[in-house]
Biopython code that builds the backbone (N, CA, C, O; Angstrom):
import numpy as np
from Bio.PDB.StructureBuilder import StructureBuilder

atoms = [
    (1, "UNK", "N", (18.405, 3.028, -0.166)),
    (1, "UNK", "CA", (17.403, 2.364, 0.641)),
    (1, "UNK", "C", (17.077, 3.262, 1.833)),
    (1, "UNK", "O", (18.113, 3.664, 2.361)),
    (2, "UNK", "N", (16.058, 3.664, 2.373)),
    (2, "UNK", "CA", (15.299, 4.193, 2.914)),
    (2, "UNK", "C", (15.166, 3.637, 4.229)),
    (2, "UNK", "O", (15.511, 2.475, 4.013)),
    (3, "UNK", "N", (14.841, 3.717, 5.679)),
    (3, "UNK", "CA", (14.014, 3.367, 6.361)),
    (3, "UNK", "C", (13.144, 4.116, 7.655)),
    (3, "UNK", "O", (13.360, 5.228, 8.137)),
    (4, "UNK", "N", (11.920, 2.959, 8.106)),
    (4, "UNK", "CA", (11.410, 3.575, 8.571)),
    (4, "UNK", "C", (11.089, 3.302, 10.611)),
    (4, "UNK", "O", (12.084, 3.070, 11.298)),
    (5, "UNK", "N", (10.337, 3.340, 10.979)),
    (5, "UNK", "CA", (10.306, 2.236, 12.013)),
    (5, "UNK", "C", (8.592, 3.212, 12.193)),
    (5, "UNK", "O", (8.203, 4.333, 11.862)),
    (6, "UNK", "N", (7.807, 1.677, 13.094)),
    (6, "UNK", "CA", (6.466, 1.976, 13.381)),
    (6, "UNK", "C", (6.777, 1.687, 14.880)),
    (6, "UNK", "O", (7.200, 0.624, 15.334)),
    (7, "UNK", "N", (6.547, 2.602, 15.428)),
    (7, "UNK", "CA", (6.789, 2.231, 17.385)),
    (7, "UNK", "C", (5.786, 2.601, 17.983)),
    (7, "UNK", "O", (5.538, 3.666, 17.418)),
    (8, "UNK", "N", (5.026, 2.456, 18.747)),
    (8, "UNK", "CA", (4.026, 2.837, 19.878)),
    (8, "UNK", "C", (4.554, 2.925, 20.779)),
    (8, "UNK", "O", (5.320, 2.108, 21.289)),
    (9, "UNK", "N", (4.069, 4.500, 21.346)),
    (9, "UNK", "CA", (3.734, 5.563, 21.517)),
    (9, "UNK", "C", (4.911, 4.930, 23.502)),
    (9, "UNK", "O", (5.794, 5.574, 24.068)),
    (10, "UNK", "N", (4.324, 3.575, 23.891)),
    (10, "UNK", "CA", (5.128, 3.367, 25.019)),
    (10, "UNK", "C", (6.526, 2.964, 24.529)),
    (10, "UNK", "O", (7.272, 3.063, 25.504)),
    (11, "UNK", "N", (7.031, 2.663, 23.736)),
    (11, "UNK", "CA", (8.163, 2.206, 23.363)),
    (11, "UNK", "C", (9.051, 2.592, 22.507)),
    (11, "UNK", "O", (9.896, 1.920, 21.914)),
    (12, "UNK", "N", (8.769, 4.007, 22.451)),
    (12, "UNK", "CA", (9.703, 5.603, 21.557)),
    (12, "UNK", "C", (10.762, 5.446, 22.335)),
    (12, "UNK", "O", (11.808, 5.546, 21.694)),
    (13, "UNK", "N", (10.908, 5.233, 23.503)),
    (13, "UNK", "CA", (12.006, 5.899, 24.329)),
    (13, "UNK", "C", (13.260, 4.676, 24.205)),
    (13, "UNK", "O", (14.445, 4.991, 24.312)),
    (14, "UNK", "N", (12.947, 3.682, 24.037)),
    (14, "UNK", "CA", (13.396, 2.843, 23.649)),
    (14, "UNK", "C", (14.615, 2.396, 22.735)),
    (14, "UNK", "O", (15.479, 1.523, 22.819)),
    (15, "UNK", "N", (14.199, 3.679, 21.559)),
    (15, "UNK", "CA", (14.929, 3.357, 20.522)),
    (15, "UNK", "C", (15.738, 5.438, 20.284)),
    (15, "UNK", "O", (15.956, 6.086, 19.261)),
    (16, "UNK", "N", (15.869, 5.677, 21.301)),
    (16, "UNK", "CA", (16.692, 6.805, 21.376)),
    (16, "UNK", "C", (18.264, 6.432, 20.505)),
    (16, "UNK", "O", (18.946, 5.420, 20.670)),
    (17, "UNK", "N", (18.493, 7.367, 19.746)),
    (17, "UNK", "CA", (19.412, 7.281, 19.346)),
    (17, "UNK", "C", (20.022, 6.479, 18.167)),
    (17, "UNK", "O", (21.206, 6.576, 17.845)),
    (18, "UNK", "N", (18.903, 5.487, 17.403)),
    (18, "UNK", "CA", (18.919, 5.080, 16.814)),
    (18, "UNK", "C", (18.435, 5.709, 15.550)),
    (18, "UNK", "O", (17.677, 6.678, 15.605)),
    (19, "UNK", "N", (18.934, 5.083, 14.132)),
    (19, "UNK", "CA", (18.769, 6.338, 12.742)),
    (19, "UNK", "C", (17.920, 6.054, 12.152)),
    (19, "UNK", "O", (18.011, 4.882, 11.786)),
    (20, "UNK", "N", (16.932, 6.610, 11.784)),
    (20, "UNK", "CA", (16.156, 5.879, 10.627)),
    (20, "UNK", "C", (14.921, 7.195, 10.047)),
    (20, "UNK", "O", (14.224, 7.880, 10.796)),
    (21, "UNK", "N", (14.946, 7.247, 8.580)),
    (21, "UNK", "CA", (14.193, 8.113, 7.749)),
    (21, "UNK", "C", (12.988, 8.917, 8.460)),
    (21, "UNK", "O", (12.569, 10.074, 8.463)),
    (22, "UNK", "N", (12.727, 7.949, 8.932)),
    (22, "UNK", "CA", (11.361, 8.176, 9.085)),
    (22, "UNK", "C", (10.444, 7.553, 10.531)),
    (22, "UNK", "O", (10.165, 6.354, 10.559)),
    (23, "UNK", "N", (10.078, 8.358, 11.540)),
    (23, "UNK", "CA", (9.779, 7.663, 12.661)),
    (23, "UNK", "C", (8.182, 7.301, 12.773)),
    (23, "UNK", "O", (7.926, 8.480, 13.018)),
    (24, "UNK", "N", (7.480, 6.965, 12.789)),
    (24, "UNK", "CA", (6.203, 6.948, 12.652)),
    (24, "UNK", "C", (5.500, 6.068, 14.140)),
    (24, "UNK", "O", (5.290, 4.925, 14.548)),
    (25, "UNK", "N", (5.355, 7.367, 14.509)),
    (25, "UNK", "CA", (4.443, 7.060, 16.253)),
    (25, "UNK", "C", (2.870, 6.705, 16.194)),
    (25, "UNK", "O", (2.088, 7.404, 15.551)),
    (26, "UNK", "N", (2.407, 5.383, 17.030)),
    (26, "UNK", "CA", (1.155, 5.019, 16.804)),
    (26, "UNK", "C", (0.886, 4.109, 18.408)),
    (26, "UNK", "O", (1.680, 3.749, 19.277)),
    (27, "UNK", "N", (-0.476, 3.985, 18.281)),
    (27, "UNK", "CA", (-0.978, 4.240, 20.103)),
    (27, "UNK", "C", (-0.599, 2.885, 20.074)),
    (27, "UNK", "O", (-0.263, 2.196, 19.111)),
    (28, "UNK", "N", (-0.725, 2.535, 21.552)),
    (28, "UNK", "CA", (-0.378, 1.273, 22.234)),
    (28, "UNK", "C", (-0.656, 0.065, 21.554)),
    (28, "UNK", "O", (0.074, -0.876, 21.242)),
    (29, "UNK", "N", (-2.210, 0.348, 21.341)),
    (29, "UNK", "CA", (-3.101, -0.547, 20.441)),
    (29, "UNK", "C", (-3.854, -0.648, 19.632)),
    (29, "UNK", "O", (-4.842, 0.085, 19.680)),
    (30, "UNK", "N", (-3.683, -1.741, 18.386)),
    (30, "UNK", "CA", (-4.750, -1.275, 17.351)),
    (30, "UNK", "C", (-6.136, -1.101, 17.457)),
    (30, "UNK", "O", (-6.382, -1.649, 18.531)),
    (31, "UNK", "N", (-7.388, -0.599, 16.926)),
    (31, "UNK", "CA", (-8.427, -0.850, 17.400)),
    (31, "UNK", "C", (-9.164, -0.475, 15.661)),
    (31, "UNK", "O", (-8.498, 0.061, 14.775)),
    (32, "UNK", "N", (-10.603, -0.893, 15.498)),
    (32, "UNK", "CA", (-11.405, -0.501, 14.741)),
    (32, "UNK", "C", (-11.464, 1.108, 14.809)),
    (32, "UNK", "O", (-11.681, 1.826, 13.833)),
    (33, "UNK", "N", (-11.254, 1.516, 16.010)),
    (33, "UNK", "CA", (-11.783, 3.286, 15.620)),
    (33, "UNK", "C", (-10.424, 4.034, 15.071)),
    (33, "UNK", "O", (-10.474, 5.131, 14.515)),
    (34, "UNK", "N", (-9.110, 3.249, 15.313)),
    (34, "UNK", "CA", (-7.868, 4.142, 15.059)),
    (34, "UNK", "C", (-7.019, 3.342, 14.117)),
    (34, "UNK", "O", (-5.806, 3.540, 14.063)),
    (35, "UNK", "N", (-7.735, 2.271, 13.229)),
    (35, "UNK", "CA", (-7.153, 1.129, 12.234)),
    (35, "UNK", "C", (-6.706, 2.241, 10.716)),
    (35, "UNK", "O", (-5.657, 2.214, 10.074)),
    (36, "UNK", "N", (-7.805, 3.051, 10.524)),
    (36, "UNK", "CA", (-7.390, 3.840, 9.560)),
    (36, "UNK", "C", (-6.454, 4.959, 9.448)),
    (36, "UNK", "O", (-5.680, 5.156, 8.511)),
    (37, "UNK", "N", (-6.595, 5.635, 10.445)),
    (37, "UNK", "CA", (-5.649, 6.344, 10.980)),
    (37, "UNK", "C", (-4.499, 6.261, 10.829)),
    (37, "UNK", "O", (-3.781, 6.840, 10.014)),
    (38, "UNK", "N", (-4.266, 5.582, 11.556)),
    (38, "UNK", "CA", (-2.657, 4.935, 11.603)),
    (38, "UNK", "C", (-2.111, 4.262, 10.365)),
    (38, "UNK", "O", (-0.900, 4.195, 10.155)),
    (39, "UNK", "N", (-3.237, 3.647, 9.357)),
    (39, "UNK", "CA", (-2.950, 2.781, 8.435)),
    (39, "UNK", "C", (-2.356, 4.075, 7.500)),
    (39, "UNK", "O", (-1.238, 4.321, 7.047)),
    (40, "UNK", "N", (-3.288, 4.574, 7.459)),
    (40, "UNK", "CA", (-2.813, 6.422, 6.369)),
    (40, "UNK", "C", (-2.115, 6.936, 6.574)),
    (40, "UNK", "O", (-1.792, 7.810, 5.770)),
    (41, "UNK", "N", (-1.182, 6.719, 8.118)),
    (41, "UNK", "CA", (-0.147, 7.297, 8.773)),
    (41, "UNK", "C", (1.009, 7.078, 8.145)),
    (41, "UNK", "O", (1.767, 7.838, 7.541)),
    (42, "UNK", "N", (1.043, 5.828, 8.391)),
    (42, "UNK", "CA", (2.323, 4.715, 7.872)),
    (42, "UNK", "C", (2.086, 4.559, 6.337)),
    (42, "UNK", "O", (3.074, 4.299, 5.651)),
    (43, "UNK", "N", (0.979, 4.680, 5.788)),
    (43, "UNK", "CA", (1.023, 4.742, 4.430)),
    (43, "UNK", "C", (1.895, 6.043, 3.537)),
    (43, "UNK", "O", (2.598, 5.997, 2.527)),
    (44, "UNK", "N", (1.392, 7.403, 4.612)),
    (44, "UNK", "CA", (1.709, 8.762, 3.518)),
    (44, "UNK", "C", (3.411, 8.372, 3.949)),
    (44, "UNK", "O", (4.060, 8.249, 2.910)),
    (45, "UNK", "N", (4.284, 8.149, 5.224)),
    (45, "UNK", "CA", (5.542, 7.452, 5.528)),
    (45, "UNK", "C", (6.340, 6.815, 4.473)),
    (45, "UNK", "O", (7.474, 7.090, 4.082)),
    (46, "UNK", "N", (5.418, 5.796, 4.047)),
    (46, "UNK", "CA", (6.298, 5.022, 3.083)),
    (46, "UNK", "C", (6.023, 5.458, 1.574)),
    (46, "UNK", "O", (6.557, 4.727, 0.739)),
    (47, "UNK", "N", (5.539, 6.153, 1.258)),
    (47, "UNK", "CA", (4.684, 6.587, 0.359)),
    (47, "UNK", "C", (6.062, 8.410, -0.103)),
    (47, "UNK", "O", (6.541, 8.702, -1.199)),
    (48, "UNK", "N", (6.227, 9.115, 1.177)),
    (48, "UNK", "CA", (7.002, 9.614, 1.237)),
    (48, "UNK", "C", (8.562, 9.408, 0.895)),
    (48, "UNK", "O", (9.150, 9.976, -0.025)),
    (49, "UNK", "N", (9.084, 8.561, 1.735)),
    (49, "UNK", "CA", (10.530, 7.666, 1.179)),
    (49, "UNK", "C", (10.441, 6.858, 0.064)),
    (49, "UNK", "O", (11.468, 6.298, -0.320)),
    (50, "UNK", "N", (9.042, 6.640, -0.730)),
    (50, "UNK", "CA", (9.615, 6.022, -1.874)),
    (50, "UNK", "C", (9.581, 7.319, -2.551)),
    (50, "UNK", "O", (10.506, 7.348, -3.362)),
    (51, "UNK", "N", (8.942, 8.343, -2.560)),
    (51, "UNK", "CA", (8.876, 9.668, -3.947)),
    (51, "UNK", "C", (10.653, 10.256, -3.351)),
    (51, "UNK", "O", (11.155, 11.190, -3.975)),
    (52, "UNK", "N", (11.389, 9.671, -2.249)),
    (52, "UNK", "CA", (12.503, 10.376, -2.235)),
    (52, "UNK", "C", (13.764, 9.403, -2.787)),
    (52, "UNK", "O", (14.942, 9.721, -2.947)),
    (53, "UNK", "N", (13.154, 8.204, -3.004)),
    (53, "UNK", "CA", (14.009, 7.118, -3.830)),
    (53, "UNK", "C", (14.153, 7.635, -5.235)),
    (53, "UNK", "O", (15.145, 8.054, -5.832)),
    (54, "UNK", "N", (13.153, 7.523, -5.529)),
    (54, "UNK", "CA", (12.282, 7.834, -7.029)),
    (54, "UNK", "C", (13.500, 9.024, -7.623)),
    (54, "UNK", "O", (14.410, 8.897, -8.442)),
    (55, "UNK", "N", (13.082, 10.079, -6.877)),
    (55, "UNK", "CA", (14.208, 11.612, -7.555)),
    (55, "UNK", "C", (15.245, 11.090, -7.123)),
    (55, "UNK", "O", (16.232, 11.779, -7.381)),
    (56, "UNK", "N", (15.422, 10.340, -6.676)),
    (56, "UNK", "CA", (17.083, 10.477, -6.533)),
    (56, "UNK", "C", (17.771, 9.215, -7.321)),
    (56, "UNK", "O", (18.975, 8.959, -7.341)),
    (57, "UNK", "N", (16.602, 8.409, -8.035)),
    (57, "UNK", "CA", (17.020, 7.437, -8.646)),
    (57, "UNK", "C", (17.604, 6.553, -8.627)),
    (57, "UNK", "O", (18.210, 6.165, -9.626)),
    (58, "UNK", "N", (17.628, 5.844, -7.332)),
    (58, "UNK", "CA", (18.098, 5.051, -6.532)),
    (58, "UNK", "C", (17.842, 3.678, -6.895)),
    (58, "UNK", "O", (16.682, 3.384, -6.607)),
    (59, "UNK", "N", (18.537, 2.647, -7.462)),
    (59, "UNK", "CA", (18.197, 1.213, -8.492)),
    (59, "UNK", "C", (17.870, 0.150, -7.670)),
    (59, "UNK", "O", (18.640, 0.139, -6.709)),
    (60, "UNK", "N", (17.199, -0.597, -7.636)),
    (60, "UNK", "CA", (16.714, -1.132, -7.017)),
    (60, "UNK", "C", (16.332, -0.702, -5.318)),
    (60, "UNK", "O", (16.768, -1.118, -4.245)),
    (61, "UNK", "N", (15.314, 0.323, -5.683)),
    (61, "UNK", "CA", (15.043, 0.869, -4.266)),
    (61, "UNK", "C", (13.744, -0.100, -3.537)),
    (61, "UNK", "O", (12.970, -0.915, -4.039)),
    (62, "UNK", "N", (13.877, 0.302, -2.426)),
    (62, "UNK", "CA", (13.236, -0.543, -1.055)),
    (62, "UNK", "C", (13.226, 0.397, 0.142)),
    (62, "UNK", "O", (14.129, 1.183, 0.430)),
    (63, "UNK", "N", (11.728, 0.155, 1.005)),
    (63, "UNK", "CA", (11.539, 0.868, 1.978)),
    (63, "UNK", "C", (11.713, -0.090, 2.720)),
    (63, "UNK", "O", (11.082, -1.074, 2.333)),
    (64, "UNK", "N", (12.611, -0.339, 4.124)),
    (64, "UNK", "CA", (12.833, -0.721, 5.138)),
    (64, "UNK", "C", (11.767, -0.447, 6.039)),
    (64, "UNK", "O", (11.320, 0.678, 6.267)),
    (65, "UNK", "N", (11.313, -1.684, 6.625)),
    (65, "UNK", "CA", (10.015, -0.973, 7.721)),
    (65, "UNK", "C", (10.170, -1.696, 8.676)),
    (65, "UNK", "O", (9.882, -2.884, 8.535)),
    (66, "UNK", "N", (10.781, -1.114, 10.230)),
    (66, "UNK", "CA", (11.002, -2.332, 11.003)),
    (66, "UNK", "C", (9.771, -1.725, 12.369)),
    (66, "UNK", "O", (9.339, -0.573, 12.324)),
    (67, "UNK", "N", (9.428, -2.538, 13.295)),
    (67, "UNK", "CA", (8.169, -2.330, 13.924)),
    (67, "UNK", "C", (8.402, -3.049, 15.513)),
    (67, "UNK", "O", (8.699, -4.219, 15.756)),
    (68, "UNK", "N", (8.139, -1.831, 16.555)),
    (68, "UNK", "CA", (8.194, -2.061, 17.441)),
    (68, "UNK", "C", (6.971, -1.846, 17.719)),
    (68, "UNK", "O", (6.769, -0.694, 18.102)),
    (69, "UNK", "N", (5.665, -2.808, 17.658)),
    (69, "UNK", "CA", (4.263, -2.515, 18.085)),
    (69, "UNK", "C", (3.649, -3.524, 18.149)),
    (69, "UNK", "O", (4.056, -4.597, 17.704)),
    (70, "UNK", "N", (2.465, -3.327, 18.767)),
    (70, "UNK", "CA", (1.754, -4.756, 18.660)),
    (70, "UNK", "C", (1.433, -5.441, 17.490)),
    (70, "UNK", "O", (1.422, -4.848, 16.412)),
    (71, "UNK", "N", (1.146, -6.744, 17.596)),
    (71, "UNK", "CA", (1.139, -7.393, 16.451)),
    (71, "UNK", "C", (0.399, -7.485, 15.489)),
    (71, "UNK", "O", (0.612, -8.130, 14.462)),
    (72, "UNK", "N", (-1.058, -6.474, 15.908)),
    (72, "UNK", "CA", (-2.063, -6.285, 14.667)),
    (72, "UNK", "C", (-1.310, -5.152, 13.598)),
    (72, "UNK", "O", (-1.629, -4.820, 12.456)),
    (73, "UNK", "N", (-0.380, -4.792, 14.317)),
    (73, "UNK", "CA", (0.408, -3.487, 13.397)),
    (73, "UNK", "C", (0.851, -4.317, 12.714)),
    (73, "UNK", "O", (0.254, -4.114, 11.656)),
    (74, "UNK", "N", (1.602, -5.271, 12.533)),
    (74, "UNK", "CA", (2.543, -6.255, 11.783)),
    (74, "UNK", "C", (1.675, -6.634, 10.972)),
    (74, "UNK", "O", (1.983, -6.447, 9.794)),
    (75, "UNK", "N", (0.401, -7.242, 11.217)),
    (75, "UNK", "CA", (-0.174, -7.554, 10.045)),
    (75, "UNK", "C", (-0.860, -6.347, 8.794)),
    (75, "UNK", "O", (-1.239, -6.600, 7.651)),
    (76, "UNK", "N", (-0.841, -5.358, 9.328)),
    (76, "UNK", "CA", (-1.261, -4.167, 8.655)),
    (76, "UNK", "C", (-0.156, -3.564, 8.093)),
    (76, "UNK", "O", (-0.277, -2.557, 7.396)),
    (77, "UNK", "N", (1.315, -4.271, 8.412)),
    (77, "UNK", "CA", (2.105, -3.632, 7.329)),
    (77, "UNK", "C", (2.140, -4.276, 6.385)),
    (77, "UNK", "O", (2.113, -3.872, 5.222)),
    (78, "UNK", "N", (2.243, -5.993, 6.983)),
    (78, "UNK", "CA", (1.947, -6.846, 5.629)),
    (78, "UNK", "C", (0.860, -6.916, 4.466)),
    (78, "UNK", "O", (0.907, -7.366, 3.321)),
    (79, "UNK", "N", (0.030, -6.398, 5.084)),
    (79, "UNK", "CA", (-1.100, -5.849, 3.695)),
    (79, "UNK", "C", (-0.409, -4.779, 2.872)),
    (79, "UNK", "O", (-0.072, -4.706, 1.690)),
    (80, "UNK", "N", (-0.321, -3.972, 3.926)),
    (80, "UNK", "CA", (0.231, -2.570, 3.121)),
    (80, "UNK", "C", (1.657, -2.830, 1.774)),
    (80, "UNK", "O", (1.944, -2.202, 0.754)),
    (81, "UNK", "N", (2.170, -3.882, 2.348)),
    (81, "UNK", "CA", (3.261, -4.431, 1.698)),
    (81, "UNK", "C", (2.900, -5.043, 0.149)),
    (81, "UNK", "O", (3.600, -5.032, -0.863)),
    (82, "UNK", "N", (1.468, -5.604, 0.380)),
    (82, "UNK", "CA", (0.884, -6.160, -0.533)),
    (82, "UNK", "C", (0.404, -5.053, -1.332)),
    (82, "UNK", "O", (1.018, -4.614, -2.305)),
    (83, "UNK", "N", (-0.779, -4.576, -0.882)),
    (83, "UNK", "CA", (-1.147, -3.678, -1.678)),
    (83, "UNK", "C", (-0.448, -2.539, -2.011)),
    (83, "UNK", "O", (-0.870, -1.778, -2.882)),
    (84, "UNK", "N", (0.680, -2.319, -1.349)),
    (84, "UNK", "CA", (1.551, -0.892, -2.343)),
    (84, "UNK", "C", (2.087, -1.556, -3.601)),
    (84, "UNK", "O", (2.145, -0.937, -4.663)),
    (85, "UNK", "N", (2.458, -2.750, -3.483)),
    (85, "UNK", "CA", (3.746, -3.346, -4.812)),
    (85, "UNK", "C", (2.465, -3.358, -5.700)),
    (85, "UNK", "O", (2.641, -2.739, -6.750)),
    (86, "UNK", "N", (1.493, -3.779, -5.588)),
    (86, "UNK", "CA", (0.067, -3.883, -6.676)),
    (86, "UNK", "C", (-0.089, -2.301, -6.866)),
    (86, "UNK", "O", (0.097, -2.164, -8.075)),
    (87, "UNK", "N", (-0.288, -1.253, -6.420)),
    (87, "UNK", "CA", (-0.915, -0.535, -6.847)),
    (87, "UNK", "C", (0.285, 0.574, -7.205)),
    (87, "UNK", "O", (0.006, 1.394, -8.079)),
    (88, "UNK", "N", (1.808, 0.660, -6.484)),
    (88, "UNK", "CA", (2.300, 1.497, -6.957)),
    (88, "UNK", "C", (3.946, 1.110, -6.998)),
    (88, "UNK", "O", (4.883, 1.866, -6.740)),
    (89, "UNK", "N", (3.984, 0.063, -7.297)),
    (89, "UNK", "CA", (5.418, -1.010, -7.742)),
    (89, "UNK", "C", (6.438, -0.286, -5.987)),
    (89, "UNK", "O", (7.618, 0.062, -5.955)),
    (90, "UNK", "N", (5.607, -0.283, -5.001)),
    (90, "UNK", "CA", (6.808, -0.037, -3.976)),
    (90, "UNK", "C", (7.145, -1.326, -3.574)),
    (90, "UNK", "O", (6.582, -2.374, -3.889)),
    (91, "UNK", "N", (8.137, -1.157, -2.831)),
    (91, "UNK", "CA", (9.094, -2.446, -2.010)),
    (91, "UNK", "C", (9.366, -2.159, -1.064)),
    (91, "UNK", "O", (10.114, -1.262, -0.677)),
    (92, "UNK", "N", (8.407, -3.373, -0.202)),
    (92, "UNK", "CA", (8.344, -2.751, 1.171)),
    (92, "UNK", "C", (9.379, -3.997, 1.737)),
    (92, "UNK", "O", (8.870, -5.116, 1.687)),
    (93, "UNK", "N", (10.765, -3.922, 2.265)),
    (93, "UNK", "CA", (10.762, -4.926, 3.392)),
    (93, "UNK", "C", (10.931, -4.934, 4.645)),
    (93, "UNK", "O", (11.739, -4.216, 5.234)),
    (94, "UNK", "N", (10.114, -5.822, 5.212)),
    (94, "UNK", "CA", (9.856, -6.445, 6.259)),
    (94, "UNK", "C", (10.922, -7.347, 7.276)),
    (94, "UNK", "O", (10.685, -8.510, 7.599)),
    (95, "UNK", "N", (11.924, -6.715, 7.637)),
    (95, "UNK", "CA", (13.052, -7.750, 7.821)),
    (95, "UNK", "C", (12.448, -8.552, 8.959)),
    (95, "UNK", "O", (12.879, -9.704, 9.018)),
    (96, "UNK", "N", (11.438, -8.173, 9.992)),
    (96, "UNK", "CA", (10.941, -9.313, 10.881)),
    (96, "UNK", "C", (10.170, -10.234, 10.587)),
    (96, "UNK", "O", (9.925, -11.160, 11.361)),
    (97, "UNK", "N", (9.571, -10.093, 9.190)),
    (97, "UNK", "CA", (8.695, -11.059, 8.862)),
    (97, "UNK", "C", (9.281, -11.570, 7.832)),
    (97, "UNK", "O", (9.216, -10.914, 6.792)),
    (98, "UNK", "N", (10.031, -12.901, 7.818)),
    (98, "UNK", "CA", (10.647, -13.380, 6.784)),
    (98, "UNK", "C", (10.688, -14.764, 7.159)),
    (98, "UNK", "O", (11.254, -15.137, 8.187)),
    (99, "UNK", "N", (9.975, -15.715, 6.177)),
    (99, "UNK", "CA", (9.846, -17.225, 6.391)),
    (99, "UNK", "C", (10.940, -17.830, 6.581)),
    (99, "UNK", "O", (11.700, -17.646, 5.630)),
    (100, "UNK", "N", (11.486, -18.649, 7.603)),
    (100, "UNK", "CA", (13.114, -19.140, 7.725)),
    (100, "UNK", "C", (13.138, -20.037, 6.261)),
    (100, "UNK", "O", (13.838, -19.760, 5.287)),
    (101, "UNK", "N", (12.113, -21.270, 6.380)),
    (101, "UNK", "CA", (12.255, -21.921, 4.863)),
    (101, "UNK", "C", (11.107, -21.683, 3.667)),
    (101, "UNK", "O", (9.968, -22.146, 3.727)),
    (102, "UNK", "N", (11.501, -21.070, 2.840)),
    (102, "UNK", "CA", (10.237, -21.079, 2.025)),
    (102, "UNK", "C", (9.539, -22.245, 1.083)),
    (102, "UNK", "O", (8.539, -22.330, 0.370)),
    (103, "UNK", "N", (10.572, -23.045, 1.463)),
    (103, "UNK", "CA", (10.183, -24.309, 0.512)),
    (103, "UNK", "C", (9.130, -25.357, 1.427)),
    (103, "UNK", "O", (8.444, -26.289, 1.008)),
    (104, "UNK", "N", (9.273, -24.857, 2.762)),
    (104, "UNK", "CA", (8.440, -25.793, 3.646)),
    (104, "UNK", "C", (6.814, -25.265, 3.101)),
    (104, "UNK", "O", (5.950, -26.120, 2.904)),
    (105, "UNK", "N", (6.499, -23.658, 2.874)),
    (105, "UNK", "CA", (5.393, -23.159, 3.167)),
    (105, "UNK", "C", (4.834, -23.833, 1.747)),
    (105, "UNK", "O", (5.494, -24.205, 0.776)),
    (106, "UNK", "N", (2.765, -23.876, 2.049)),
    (106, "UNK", "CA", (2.337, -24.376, 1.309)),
    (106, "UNK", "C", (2.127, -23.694, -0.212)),
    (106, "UNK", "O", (2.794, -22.693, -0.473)),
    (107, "UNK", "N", (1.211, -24.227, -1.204)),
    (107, "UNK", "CA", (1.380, -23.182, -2.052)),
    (107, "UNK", "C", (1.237, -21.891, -2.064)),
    (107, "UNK", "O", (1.988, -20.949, -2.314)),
    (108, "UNK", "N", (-0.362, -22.053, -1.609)),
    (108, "UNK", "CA", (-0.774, -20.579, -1.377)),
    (108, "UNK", "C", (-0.055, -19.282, -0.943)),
    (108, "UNK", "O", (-0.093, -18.128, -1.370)),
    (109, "UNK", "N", (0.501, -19.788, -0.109)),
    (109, "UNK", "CA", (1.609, -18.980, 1.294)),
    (109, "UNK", "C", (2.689, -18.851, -0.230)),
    (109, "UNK", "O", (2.738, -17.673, -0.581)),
    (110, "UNK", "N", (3.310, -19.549, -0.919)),
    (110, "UNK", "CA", (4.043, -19.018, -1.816)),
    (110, "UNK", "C", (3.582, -18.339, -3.002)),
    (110, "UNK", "O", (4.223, -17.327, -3.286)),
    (111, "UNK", "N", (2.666, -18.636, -3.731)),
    (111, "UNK", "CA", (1.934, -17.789, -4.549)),
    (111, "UNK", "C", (1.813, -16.326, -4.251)),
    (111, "UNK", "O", (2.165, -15.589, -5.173)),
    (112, "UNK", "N", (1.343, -15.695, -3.040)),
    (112, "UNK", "CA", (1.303, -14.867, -2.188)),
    (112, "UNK", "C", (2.863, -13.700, -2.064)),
    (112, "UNK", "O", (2.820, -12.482, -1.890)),
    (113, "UNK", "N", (3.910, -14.419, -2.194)),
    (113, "UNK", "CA", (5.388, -14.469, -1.603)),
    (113, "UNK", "C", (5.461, -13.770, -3.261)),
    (113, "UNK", "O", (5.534, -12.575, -3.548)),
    (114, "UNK", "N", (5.424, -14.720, -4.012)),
    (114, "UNK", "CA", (6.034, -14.463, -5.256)),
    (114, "UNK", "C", (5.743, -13.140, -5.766)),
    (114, "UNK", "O", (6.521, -12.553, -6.517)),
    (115, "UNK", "N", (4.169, -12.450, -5.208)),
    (115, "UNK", "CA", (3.681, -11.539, -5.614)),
    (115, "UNK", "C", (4.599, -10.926, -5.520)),
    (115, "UNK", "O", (5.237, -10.469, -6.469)),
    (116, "UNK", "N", (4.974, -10.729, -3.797)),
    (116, "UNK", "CA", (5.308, -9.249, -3.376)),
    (116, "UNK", "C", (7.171, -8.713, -4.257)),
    (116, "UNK", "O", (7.731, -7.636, -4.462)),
    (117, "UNK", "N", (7.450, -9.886, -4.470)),
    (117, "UNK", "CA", (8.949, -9.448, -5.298)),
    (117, "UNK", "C", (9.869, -8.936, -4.229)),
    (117, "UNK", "O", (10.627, -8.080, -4.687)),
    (118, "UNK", "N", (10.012, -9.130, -3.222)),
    (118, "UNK", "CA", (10.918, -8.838, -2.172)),
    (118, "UNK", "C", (12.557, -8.666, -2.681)),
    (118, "UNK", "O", (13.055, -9.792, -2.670)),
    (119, "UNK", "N", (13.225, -7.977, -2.975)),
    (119, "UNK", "CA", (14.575, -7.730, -3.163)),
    (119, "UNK", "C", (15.221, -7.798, -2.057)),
    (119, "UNK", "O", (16.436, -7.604, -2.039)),
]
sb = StructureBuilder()
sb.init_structure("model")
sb.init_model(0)
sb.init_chain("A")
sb.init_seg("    ")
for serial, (resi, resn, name, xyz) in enumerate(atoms, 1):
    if name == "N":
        sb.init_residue(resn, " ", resi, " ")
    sb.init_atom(name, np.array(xyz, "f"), 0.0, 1.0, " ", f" {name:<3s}", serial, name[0])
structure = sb.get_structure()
């Protein structure tokens, strides 16, 4: 298992000393002019640690993605989460975003869940 962390750019210093695969620095705040950017950032990131799962053949592999940023980042990993397992069987988890009960949430919200196959 792999991981990564998404931190902006004020809150690097923060996490001195702490281990993780892959550091991926992004500005304070999201915006329309720097949404792609950053999205391709954190994409080639995880995209990277899974082709290093992959050769090394690692069984039931998973990219760890934990996120010190604002909260439009959070929702842009959760897409990304979505659309990588659809388009290239990765496993992204999200350990801050995790429903306490899943039996409370409605269908949809589980339909959704079931997609992503979270290990």
């Amino acid at each position: 298992m792999k991981s990564m962390i998404v931190v902006s750019e004020s809150s690097i210093n923060q996490h001195v000393g702490e281990e993780y695969d892959i550091i991926v620095e992004v500005p304070y705040e999201l915006t329309t002019e720097n949404i792609q950017a950053c999205a391709d950032k954190v994409m080639r990131g995880i995209k990277e640690l899974w082709a290093q799962e992959v050769a090394d053949k690692v069984v039931n592999s998973k990219i760890v993605v934990h996120l010190d940023a604002a909260t439009p980042f959070g929702v842009m990993l959760e897409n990304l989460q979505i659309i990588l397992k659809a388009e290239s069987g990765i496993i992204i988890d999200l350990p801050w975003c995790k429903p306490a009960d899943v039996e409370a949430l409605d269908s949809e919200s589980k339909a959704v869940l079931s997609k992503l196959d979270v290990r």
